[in-house]
VOGU-3710 file (C-alpha; in Angstrom, 3 decimals, decimal comma):
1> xxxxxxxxxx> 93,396/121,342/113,119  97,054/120,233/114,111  97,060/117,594/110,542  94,811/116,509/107,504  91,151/115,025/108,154  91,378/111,561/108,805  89,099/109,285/106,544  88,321/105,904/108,497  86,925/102,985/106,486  85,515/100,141/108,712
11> xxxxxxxxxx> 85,613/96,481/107,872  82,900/94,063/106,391  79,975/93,112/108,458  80,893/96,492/110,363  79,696/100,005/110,077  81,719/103,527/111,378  79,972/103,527/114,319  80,351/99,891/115,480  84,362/99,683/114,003  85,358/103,243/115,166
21> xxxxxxxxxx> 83,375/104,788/117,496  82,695/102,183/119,869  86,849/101,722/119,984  87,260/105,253/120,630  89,036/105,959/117,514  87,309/108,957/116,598  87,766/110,372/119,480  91,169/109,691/119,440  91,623/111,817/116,527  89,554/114,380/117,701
31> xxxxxxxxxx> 91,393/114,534/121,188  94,749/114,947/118,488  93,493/117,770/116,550  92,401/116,257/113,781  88,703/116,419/111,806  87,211/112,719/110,885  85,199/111,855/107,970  83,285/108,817/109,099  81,634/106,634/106,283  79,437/103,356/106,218
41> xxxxxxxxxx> 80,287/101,549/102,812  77,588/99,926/100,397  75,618/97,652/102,474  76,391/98,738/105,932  75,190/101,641/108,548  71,550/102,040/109,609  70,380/102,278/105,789  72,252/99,388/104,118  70,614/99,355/101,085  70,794/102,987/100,198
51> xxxxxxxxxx> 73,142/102,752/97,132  72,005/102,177/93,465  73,741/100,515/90,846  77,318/98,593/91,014  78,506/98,097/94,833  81,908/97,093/92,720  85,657/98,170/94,745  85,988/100,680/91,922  82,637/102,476/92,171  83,555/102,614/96,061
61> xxxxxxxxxx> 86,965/104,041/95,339  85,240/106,754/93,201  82,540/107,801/95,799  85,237/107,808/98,436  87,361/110,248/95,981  83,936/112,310/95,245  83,332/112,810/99,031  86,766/114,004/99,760  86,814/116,422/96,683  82,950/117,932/97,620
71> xxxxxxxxxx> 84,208/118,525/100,772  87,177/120,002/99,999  89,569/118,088/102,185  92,208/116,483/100,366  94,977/115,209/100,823  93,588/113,546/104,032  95,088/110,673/105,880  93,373/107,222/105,379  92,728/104,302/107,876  90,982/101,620/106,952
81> xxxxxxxxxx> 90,602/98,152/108,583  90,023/94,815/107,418  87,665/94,797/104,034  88,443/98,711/104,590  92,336/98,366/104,210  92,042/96,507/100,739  89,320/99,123/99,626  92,028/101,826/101,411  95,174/100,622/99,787  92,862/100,697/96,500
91> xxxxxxxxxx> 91,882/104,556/96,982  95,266/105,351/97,804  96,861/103,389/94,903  94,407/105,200/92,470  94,389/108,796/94,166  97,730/109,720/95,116  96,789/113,208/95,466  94,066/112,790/97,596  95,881/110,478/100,069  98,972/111,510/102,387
101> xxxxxxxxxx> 99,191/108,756/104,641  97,809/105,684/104,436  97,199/103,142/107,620  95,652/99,620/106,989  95,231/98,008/109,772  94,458/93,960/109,670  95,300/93,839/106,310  95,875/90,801/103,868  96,798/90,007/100,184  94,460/87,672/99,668
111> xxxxxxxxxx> 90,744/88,222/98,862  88,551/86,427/101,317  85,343/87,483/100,007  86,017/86,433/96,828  85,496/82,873/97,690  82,562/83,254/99,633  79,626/81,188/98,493  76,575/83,354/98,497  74,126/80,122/97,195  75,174/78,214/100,787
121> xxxxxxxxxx> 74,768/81,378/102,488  71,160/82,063/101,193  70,020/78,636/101,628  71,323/78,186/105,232  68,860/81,397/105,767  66,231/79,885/104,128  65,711/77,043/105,476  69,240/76,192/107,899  71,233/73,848/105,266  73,964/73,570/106,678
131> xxxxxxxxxx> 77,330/75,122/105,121  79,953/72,531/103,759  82,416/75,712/103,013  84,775/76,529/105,456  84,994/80,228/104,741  81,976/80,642/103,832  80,864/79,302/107,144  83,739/81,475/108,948  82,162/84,800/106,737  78,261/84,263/108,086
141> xxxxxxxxxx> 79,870/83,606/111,556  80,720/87,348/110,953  77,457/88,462/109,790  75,740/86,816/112,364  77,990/88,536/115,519  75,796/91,717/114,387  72,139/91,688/114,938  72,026/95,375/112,952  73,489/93,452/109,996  71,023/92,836/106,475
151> xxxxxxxxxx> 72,729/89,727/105,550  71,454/90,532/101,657  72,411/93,659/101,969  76,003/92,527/102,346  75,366/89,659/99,611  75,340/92,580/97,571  78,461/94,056/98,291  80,046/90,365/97,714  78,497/90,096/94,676  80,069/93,103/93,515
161> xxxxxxxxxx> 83,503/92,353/95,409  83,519/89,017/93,365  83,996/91,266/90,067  87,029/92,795/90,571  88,758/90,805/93,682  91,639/91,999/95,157  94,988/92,054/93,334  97,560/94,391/95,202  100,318/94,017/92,611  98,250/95,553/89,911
171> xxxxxxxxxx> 98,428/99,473/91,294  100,950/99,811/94,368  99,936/102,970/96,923  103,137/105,441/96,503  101,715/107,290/99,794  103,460/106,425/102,876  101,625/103,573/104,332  101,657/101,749/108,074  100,354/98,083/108,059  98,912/96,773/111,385
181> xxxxxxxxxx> 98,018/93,485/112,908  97,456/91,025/115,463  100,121/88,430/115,873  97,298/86,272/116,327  95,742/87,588/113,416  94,968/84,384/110,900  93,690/86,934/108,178  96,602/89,339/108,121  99,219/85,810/107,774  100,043/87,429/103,950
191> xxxxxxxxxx> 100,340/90,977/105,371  104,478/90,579/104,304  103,445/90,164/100,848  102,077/93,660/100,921  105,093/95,041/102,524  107,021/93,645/99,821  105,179/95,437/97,112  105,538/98,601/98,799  109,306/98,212/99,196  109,518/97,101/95,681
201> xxxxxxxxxx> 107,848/100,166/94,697  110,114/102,244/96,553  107,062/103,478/99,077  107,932/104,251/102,817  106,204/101,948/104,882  106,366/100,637/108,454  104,976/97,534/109,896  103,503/96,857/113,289  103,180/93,643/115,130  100,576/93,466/118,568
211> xxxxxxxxxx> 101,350/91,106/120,361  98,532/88,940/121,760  96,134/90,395/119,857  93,911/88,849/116,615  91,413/90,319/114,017  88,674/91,140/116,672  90,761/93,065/118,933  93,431/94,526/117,110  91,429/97,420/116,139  91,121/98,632/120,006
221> xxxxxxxxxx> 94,024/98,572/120,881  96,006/101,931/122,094  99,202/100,617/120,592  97,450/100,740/117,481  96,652/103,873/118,076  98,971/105,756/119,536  101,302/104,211/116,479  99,157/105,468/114,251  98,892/109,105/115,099  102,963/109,015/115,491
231> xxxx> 102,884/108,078/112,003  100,422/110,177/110,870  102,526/113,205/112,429  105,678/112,498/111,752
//
């Protein structure tokens, strides 16, 4: 191998397969040298509900950590994207030595799955009421753009999200860490605010603007890419 494994964590309503294989990252990484550790969180992947007990970010964080260590591979580098970059500024953040780069692509401060109303959700299933929530409306939109997708399944995950939501500020990543997104991006608007904790804590960090691009796309695009592995590498 020409660097550390790579440890890819896909968004919500995703899985590895659908968020990095089908845009060629693994590949990528393989074509570079590098080994990939491919995961599909809590409530994902072709067995969504095959985890027991709390789907909470911090049990995540833990079995991430626990599947690095088993396989003997840290530090690795860690990409995550979307719902993956919170959970991968999180890992890094609480396992520094496990974690030499970090890359967080479509990334925001705030927690949008926090606010989600599961009750709506469930009874829109049911029986079609219709959602007066915006986000919660924009969140099943997700769901729905995936026929593989358990919808309770991910209620799950939520439900667990909602108990610890998302608070940067409280545990800043020291690892060097690359933040990604669209310009058209609506979700990664508060990216800055992440920058600014890292520079306040004195971490290394770049920042990387595509142009044209939104939260959709952003993740297959070669800029992204080939940005990545140069920081990664360098």
């Amino acid at each position: 191998m020409s660097g550390p494994s790579v440890l890819l964590i896909h968004g919500f309503a995703s899985s590895g397969e659908l968020n990095w294989e089908r845009a060629r990252w693994t590949n990528y990484f393989v074509d570079h040298g590098r080994n990939v550790l491919l995961v599909d969180l809590p409530g994902h992947g072709s067995d969504p509900n095959r985890n027991e007990g709390s789907w909470a970010p911090s049990q995540i964080r833990q079995a991430l950590a626990a599947i690095v260590i088993d396989l003997d591979e840290g530090p690795v580098d860690v990409l995550g994207y979307s719902l993956g970059s919170r959970l991968a500024w999180e890992f890094a953040a609480w396992n520094p030595d496990l974690v030499d780069h970090l890359v967080m692509g479509g990334p925001g401060a705030n927690d949008m799955l926090a606010g989600f109303d599961i009750d709506q959700a469930r009874q829109l299933l049911a029986n079609g009421t219709e959602i007066n929530d915006d986000l919660t409306g924009s969140i099943m939109q997700i769901v729905a753009s995936e026929p593989s997708n358990d919808p309770e399944a991910l209620f799950k995950l939520i439900e667990g999200i909602k108990t610890e939501p998302f608070m940067p500020e409280a545990k800043v990543p020291t690892t060097p860490t690359l933040l990604v997104a669209g310009d058209r991006d609506e979700l990664a608007t508060t990216m800055p605010q992440l920058r600014r904790l890292l520079k306040d804590a004195g971490t290394r960090n770049e920042v990387l603007w595509l142009a044209g691009r939104n939260h959709s796309n952003a993740v297959t695009s070669r800029e992204f890419k080939d940005k990545a592995i140069e920081f990664l590498t360098a």
